[in-house]
matplotlib code that plots the C-alpha trace (Angstrom):
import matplotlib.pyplot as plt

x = [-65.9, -65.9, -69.1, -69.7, -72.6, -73.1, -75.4, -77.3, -79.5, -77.3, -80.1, -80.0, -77.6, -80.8, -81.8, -78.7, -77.8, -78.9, -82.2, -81.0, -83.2, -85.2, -83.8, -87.4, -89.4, -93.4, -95.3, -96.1, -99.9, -99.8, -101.9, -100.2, -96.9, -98.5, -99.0, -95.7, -94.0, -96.4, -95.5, -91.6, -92.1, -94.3, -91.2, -88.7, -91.0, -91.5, -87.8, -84.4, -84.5, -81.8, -82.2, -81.9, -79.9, -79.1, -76.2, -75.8, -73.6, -73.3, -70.9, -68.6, -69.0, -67.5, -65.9, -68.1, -67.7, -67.6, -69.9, -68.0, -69.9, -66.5, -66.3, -63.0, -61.7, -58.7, -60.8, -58.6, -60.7, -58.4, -60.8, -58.9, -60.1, -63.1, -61.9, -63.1, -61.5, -62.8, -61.2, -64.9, -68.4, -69.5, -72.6, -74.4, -72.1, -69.2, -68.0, -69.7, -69.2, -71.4, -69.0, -68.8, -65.3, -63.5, -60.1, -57.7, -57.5, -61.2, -62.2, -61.1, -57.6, -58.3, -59.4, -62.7, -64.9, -67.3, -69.6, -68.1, -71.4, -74.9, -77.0, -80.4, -82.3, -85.5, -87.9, -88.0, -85.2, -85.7, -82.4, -80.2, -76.5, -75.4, -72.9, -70.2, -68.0, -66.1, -65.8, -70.0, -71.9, -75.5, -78.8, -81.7, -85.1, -88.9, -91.1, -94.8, -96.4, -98.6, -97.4, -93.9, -92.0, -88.6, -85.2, -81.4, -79.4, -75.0, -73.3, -69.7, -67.6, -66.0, -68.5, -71.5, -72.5, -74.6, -73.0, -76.3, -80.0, -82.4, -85.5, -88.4, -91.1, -94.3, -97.2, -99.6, -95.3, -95.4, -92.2, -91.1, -88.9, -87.2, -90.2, -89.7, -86.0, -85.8, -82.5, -79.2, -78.0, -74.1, -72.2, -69.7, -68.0, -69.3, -72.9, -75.2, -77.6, -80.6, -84.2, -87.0, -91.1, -94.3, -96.9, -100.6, -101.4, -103.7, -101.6, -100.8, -97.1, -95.7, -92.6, -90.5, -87.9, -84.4, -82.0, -78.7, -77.3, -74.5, -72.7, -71.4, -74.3, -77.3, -78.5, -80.5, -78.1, -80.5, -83.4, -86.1, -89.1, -92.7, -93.1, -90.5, -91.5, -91.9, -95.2, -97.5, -96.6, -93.1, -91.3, -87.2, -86.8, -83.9, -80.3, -78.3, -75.5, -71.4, -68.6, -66.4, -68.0, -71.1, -74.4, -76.7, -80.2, -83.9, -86.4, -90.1, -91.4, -95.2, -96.5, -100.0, -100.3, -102.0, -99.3, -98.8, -97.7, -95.5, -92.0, -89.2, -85.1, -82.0, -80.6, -77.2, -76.8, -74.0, -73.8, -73.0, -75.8, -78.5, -78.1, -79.1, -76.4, -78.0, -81.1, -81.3, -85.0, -87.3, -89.0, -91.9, -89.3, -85.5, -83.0, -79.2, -77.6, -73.6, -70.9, -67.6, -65.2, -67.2, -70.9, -73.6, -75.6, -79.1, -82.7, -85.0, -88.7, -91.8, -95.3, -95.1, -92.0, -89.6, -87.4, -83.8, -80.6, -79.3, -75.8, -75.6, -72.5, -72.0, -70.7, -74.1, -76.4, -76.9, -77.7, -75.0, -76.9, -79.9, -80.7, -84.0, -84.0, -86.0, -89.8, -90.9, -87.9, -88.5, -85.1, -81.8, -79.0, -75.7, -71.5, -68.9, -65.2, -62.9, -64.6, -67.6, -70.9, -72.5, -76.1, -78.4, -81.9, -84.3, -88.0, -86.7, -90.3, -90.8, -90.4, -91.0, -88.0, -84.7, -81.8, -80.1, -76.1, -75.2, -72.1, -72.6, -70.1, -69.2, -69.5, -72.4, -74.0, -74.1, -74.6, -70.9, -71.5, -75.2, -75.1, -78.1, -78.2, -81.4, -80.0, -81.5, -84.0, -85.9, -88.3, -86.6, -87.7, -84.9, -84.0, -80.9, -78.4, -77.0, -73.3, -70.1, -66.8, -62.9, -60.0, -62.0, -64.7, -67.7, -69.9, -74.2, -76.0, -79.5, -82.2, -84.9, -87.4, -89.1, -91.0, -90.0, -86.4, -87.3, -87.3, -84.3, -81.6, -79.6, -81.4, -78.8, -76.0, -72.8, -71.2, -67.8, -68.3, -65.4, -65.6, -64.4, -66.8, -69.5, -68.1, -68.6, -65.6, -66.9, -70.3, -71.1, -74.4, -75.3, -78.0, -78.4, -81.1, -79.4, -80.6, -79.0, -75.8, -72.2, -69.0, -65.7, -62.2, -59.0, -59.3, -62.7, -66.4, -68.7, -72.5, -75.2, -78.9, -80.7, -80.2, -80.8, -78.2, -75.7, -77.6, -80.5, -82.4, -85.7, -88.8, -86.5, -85.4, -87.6, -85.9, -83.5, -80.9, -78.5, -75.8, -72.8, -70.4, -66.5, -65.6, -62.4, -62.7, -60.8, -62.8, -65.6, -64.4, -65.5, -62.9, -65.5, -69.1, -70.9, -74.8, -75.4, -77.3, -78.3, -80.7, -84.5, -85.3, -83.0, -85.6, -86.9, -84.3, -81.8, -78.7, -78.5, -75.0, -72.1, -69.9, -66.2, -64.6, -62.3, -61.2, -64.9, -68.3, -71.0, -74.7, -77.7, -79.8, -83.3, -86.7, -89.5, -92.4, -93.3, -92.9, -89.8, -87.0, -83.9, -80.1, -76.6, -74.4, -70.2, -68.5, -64.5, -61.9, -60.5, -58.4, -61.0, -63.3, -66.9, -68.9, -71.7, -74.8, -72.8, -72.5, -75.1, -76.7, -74.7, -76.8, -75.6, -78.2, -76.2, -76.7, -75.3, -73.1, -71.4, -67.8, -66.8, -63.3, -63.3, -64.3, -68.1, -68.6, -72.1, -72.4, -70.6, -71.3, -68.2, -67.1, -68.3, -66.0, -65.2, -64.6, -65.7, -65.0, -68.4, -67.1, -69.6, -66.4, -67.8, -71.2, -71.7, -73.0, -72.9, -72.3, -72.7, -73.7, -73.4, -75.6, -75.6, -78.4, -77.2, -80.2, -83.9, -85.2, -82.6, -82.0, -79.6, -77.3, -73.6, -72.1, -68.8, -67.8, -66.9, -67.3, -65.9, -68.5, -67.5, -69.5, -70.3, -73.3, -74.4, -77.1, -77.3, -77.4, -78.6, -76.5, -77.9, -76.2, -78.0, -76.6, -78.0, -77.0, -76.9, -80.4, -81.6, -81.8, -81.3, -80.2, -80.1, -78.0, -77.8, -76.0, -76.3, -74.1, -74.0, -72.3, -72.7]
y = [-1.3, -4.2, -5.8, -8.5, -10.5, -12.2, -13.6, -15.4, -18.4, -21.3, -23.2, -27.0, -28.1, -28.4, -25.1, -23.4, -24.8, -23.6, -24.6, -27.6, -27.7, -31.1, -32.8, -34.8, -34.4, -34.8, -37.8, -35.9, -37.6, -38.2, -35.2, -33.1, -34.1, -33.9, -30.2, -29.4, -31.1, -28.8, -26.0, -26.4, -27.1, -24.0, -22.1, -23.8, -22.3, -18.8, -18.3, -19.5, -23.2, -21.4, -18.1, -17.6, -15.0, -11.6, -9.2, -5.8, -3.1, -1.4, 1.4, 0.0, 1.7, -0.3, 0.9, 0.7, 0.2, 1.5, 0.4, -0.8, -1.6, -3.9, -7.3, -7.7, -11.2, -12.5, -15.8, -18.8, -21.6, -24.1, -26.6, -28.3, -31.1, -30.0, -30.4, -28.8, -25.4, -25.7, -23.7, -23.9, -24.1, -26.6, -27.5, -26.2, -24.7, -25.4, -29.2, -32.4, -31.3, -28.2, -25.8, -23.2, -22.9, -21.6, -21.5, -18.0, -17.8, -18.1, -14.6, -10.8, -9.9, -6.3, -3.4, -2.7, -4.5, -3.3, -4.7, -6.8, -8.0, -8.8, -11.4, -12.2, -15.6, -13.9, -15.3, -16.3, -18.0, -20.1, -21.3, -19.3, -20.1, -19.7, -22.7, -22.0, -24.5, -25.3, -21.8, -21.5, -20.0, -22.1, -20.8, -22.5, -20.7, -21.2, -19.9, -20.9, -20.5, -23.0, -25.8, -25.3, -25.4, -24.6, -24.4, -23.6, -20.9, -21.3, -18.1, -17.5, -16.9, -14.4, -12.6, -12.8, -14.2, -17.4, -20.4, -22.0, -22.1, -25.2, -25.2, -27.7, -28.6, -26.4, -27.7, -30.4, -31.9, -35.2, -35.0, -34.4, -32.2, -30.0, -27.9, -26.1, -26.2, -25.5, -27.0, -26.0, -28.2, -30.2, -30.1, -33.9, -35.2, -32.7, -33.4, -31.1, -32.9, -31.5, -32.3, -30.6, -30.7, -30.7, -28.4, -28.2, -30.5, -32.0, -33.6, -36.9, -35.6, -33.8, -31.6, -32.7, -35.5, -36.0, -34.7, -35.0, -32.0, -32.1, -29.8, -27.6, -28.0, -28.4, -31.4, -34.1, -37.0, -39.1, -38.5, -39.8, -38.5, -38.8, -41.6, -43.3, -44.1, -47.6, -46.3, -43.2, -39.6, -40.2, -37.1, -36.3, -34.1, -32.2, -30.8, -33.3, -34.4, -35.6, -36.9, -39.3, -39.6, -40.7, -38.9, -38.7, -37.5, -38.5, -40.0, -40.0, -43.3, -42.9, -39.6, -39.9, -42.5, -41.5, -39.5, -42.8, -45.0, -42.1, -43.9, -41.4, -43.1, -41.6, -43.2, -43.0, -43.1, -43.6, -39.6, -41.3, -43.4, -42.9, -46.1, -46.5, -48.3, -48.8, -47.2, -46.9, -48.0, -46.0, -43.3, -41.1, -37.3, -38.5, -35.9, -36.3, -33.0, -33.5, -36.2, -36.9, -39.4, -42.3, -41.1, -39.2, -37.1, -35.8, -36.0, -38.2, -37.3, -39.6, -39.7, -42.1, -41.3, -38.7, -36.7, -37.8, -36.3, -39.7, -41.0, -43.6, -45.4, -43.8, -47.4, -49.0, -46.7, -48.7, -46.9, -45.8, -44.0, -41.4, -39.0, -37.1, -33.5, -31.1, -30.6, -29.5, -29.8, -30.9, -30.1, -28.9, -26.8, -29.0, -28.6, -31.3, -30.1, -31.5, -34.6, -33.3, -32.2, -28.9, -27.6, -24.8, -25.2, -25.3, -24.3, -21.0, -19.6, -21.0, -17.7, -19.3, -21.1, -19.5, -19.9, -22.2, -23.8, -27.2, -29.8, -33.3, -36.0, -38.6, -41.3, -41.8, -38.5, -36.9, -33.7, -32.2, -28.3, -26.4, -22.5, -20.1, -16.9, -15.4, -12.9, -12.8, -16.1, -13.9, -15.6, -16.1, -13.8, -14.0, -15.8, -18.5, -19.6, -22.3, -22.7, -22.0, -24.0, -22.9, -23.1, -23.9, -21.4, -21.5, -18.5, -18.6, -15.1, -14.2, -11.8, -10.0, -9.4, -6.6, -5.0, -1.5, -0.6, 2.9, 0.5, 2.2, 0.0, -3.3, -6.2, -8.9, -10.1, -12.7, -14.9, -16.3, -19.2, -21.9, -25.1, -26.8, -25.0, -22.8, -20.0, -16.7, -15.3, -11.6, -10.8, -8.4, -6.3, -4.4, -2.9, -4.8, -7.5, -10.2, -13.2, -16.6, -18.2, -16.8, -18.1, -18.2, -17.7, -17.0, -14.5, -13.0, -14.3, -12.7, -12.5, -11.1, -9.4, -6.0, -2.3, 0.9, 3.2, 5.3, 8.2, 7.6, 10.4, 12.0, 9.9, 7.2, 5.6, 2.3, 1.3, -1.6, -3.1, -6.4, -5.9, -8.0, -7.1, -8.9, -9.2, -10.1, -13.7, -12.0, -10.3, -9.5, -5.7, -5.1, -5.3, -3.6, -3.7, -3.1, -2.1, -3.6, -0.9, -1.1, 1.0, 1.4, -2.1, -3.2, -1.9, -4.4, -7.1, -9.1, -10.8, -14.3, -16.2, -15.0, -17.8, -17.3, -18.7, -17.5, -14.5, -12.9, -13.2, -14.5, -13.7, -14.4, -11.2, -12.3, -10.0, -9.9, -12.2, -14.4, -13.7, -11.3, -11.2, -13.0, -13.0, -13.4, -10.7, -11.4, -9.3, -8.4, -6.9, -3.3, -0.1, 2.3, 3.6, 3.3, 5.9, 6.9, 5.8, 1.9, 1.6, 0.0, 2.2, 2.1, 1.8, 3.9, 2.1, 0.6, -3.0, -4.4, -7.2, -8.7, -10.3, -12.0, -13.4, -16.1, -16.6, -18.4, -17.5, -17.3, -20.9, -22.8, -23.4, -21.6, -22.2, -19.8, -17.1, -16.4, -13.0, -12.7, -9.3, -8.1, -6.0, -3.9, -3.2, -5.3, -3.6, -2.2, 1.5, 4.8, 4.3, 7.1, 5.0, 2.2, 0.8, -2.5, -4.4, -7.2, -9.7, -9.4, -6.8, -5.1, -1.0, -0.1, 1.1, 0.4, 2.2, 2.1, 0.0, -2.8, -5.0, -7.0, -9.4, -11.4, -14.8, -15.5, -17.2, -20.6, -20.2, -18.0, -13.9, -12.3, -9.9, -7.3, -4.2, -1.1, 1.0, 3.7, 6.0, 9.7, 10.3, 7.7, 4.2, 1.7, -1.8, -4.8, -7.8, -10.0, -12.9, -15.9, -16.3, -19.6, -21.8, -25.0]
z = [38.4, 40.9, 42.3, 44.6, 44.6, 48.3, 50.6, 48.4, 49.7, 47.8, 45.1, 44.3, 41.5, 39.0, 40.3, 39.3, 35.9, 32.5, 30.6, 28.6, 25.5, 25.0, 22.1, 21.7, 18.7, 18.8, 17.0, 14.1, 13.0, 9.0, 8.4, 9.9, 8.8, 5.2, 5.7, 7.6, 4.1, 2.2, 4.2, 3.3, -0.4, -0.6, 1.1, -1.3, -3.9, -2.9, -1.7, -2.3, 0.0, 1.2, 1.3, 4.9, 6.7, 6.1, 6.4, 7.2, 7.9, 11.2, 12.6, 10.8, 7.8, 5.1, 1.9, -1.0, -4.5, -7.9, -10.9, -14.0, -17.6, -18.4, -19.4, -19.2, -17.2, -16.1, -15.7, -15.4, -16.0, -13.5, -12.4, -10.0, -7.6, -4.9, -2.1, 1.2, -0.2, -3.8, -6.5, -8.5, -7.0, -8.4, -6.3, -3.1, -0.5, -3.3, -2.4, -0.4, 2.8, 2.5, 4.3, 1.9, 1.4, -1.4, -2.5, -1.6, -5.5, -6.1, -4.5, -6.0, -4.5, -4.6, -1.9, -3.1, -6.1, -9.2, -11.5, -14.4, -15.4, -15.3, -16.8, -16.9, -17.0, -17.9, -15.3, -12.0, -10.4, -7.4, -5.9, -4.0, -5.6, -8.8, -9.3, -11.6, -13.3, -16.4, -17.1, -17.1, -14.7, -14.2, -13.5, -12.9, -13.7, -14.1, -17.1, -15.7, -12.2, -12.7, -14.9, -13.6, -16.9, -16.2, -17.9, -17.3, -18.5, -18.8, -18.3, -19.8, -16.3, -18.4, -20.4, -19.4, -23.1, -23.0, -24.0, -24.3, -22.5, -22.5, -22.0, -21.2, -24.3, -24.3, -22.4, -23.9, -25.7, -26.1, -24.7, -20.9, -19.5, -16.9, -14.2, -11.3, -9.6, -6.2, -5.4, -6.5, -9.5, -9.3, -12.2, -12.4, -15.1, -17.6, -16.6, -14.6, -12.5, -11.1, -9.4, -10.4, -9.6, -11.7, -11.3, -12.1, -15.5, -17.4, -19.9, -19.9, -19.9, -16.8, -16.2, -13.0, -12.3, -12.1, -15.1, -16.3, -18.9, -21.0, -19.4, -22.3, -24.7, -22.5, -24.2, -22.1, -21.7, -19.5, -17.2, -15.0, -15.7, -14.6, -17.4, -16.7, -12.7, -11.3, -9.4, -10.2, -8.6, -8.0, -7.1, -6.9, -3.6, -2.0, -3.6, -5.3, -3.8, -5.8, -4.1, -4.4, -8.4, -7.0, -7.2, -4.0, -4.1, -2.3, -3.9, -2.6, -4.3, -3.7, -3.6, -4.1, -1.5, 2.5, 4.3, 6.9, 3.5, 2.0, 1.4, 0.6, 0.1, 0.0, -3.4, -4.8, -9.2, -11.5, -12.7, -16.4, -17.2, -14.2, -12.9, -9.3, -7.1, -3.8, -2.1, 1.7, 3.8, 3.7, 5.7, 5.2, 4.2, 3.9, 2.7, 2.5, 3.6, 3.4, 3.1, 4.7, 5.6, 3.7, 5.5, 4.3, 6.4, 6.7, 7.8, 8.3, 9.0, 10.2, 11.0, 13.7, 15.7, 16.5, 13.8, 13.2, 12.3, 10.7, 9.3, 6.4, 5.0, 1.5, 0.2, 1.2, 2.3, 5.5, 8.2, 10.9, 13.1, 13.9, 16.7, 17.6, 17.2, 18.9, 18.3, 15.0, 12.9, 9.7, 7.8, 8.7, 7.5, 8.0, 7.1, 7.4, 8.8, 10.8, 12.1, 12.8, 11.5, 12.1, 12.0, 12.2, 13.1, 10.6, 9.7, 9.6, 9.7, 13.1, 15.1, 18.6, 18.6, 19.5, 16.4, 17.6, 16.0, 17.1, 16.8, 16.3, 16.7, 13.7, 15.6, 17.1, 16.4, 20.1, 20.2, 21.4, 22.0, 21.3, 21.3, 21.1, 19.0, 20.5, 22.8, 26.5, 26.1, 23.7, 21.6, 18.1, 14.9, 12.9, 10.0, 10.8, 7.8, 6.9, 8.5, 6.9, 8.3, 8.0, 10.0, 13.4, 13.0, 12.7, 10.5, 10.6, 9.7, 11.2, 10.3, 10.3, 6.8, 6.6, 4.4, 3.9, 3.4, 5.6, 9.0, 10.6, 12.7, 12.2, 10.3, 10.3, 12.7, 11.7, 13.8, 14.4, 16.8, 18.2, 16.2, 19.2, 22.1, 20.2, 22.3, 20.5, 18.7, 17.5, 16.3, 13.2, 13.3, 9.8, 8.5, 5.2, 5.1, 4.6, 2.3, 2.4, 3.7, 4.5, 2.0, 3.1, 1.0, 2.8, 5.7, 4.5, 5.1, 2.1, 2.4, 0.7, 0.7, 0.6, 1.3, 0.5, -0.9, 1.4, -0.5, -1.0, -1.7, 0.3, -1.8, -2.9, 0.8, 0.6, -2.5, -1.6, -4.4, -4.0, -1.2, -0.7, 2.2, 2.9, 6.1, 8.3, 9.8, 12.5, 14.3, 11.6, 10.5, 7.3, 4.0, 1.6, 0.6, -2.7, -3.5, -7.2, -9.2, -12.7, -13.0, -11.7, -12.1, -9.6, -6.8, -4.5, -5.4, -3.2, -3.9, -2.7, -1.5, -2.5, -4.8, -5.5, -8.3, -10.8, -8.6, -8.7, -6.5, -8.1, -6.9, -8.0, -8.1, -7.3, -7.3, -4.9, -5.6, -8.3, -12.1, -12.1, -14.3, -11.8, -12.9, -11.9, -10.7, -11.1, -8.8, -10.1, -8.0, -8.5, -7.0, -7.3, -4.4, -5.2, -5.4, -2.7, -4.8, -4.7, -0.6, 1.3, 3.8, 7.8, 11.2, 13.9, 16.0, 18.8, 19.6, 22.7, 23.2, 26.6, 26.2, 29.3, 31.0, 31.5, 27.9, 27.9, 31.5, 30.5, 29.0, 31.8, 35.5, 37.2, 41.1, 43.8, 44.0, 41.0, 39.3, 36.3, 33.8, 31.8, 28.9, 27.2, 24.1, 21.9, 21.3, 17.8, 16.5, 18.3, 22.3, 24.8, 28.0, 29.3, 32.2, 34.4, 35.8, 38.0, 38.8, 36.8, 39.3, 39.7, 38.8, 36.0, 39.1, 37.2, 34.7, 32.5, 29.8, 32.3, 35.2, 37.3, 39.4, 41.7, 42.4, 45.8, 46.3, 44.8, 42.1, 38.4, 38.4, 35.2, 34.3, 31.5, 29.5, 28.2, 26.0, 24.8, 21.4, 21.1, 19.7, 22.7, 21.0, 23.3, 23.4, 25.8, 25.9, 29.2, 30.3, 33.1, 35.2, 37.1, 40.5, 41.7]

ax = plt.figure().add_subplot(projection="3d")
ax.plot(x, y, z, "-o")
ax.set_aspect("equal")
plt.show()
């Protein structure tokens, strides 16, 4: 169907452009910042840092998978260099750049996948990756809710067995030792370095600090501890950092002092011995996200000036560079590829902000190409992830939490945007709720979360198990998913971000709440369909979506007289009708799967899509049009 949209009264050039979104940060005062930084430790606490995001599956019903009780590996145990597509996972988002990459070899070469095995920590786990190197499998976890004495447990890859488990002294030790870890550990040069935080004590002798484990034993080779600080209430923040053999973590110097005299560095250490190299100036929050191409890049927060996305040099830890970001971002999400960086928004518990994914240049950090997820201008109440990078696209997840698995529809969309534009390149809507970020291997994007079973029975439908789904980096079709069931006290858990190594997925398998029992999942290729009681549950709820050609007609301003095709094909779930609305107050008067409009006037026309399913669900998606 052809339209043409005339006589319109032409605007002024501001009038018809997009919203730009102010890139300004408030003065934060020191007691509010203090709270804000309370606010995200308490998250990091309660939740995976990262567990953000959530998956689902939609109409298209993916293949499910069968449950195995084997053990059985074909584990190879190559290490090989990290690089940005790692062969191990040896730290968060598998290498420095944080793209989440992984080798083809790393991931299960087979049509569907099963169970090899399961393995319990014992207590409550509070990072979102398992990292899994030199043939282990690592697992942070936390024994106390209150002191914060925590511990690691190594996995076999293969076996599940555990090569060993450490854990910090009983409260009142003389001796200190590991507490809460909220960060994913990096294992370097058979060491495994992690941060960790105290919790309520009244010992002279606190948990919390920065450590460094033998790798392969679990003994403490070094570590600073509370009584080794230069200054009381020292604290270690943020996920440790390896490249280029160098170790990269924050360091908040003066915790107990006013918020306005807070002074937190970005320091790098010798991995070996703990030896600090260089430490950048300070700031009141500073946290180094991702390195490439000799830089490191992060945040830096302040109680008496704007918020900055900053560069150092990772040779000095001078300062390259920093940019404001927009109001009330306290932390970010980043990747490194290609000569750029890439970011997601952050505060994901900020609902009145839209999700938003934006490309920064290396050079002097301006911002090169900004897209928003929130369809229609819609206040935001989704979840965002972090961003995965491979062969110039672009992968974030959002979604919604709820808390009943009954809530009918889709709870998680994923995203294929152009590296080089932001342009959407297919969106994926499913009905799994999906929990932290998207990993990439080859052609396939894996993620992971909650969902109830394909058949679930009548009484037993709010009971939600750990989902992971593989889907085609082509246009987001869906390879095979797989609901991990072990029994009745799986209910209520989630599994976190899928890691590939070794030819398997790897998820942590995390409960609901505080004081569970948290593991690891490993995931192993195999021939055999799954059976029903393994598939996540499907959405037939449609959702819509607007393609346009041009491509990104809806993010650019495009000359009067333009045509431009609206296709409706891309909408997800069960379709009967389609319905056009062109301009805000305008009836739902066009109907088919596509448009053409054709741009005569000087100004923006909203253009929106319903469709509705066949027991009458409907959904909305609209796009601006603009001229000069």
């Amino acid at each position: 169907m052809r339209t043409r949209i005339s006589n319109w009264k032409c605007r002024t050039a501001a009038a018809g452009r997009h919203r730009f979104i102010s890139l300004t940060a408030p003065i934060i005062t020191p007691e509010a910042a203090a709270s804000r930084d309370g606010y995200v430790r308490y998250q990091l606490a309660e939740r995976s840092p990262r567990s953000v995001g959530t998956l689902a599956t939609t109409g298209i019903t993916g293949t499910a998978l069968v449950e195995a009780d084997s053990n059985e590996s074909d584990e190879s145990g190559d290490s090989g260099e990290t690089s940005a597509a790692t062969k191990e996972w040896a730290q968060f988002r598998g290498e420095p750049g944080r793209a989440g990459v992984a080798a083809a070899e790393s991931a299960p070469d087979r049509d569907y996948v099963t169970t090899a095995w399961l393995g319990t920590s014992g207590d409550t786990v509070s990072v979102g990756e398992p990292i899994v190197a030199d043939g282990a499998v690592y697992q942070p976890y936390v024994v106390d809710d209150k002191t914060f004495r925590g511990g690691v447990v190594a996995f076999e890859a293969g076996t599940s067995e555990e090569r060993w488990r450490h854990l910090a002294p009983e409260y009142g030790a003389s001796d200190p030792g590991i507490g809460r870890v909220t960060e994913e550990p990096a294992v370097a040069d058979g060491l495994l370095l992690l941060t960790s935080e105290a919790g309520y004590t009244d010992s002279a002798v606190e948990y919390g600090g920065l450590h460094a484990l033998d790798a392969q034993t679990g003994e403490t080779v070094w570590q600073k501890t509370p009584e080794d600080y230069e200054t009381p209430n020292e604290e270690w923040l943020g996920t440790p950092l390896v490249a280029d053999g160098t170790l990269y973590v924050s360091h908040l110097t003066n915790a107990g002092a006013d918020p306005a005299e807070q002074q937190t560095v970005v320091e790098a250490i010798d991995p070996a011995t703990g030896e600090r190299q260089w430490r950048t100036d300070g700031a009141y929050r500073s946290y180094v996200e991702v390195a490439g191409d000799g830089a490191l890049y992060g945040m830096e927060t302040h109680t008496d000036a704007e918020n900055e996305f900053v560069a150092w040099d990772a040779s000095d830890g001078s300062r390259l560079w920093g940019v404001e970001v927009e109001a009330g971002v306290n932390f970010i999400d980043s990747a490194f590829a290609d000569g750029s960086v890439y970011r997601t928004g952050g505060n994901q518990w900020q609902t009145s902000d839209p999700n938003r994914v934006a490309s920064y240049s290396t050079d002097d950090g301006s911002v090169e190409w900004e897209t928003t997820l929130t369809p229609g201008g819609e206040p935001s109440e989704r979840l965002v992830s972090a961003p995965a990078v491979a062969d110039g696209t672009v992968y974030v997840t959002t979604a919604l939490e709820t808390d009943s698995g009954t809530d009918p529809g889709v709870h998680s969309t994923v995203y294929a945007l152009d590296a080089d534009t932001g342009d959407r390149r297919w969106t994926h809507d499913i009905a799994t709720e999906l929990h932290g970020d998207p990993s990439i291997a080859d052609d396939t994007v894996y993620v992971g979360g909650r969902a109830r079973a394909e058949d679930a029975a009548e009484g037993g439908a709010d009971r939600r198990y750990p989902a992971v789904h593989a889907l085609s980096t082509a246009d987001g079709t869906e390879r095979w998913s797989h609901l991990i069931r072990a029994g009745d006290s799986e209910a209520d858990t989630r599994a976190s971000t899928p890691v590939l190594a070794g030819g398997r997925v790897y998820v942590n398998r995390l409960e609901t709440g505080y004081g569970g029992s948290d593991g690891v999942a490993a995931l192993e290729g195999t021939a055999e369909a799954p059976p029903s009681r393994n598939v996540p549950a499907a959405s037939d709820t449609p959702i819509a979506r607007i393609t346009t050609d041009p491509d990104g007609a809806g993010s650019t301003e495009l000359d009067a007289g333009t045509t431009v095709v609206l296709d409706g094909g891309a909408s997800s779930g069960e379709v009967e009708t389609y319905e056009w609305q062109l301009g805000e107050k305008a009836p739902f008067s066009e109907t088919g799967e596509t448009i053409e409009v054709t741009l005569d006037f000087c100004g923006t026309l909203d253009v929106t899509l319903r469709v509705t399913g066949p027991d009458g669900q409907q959904s909305t998606d609209t796009v601006s049009l603009s001229t000069d």
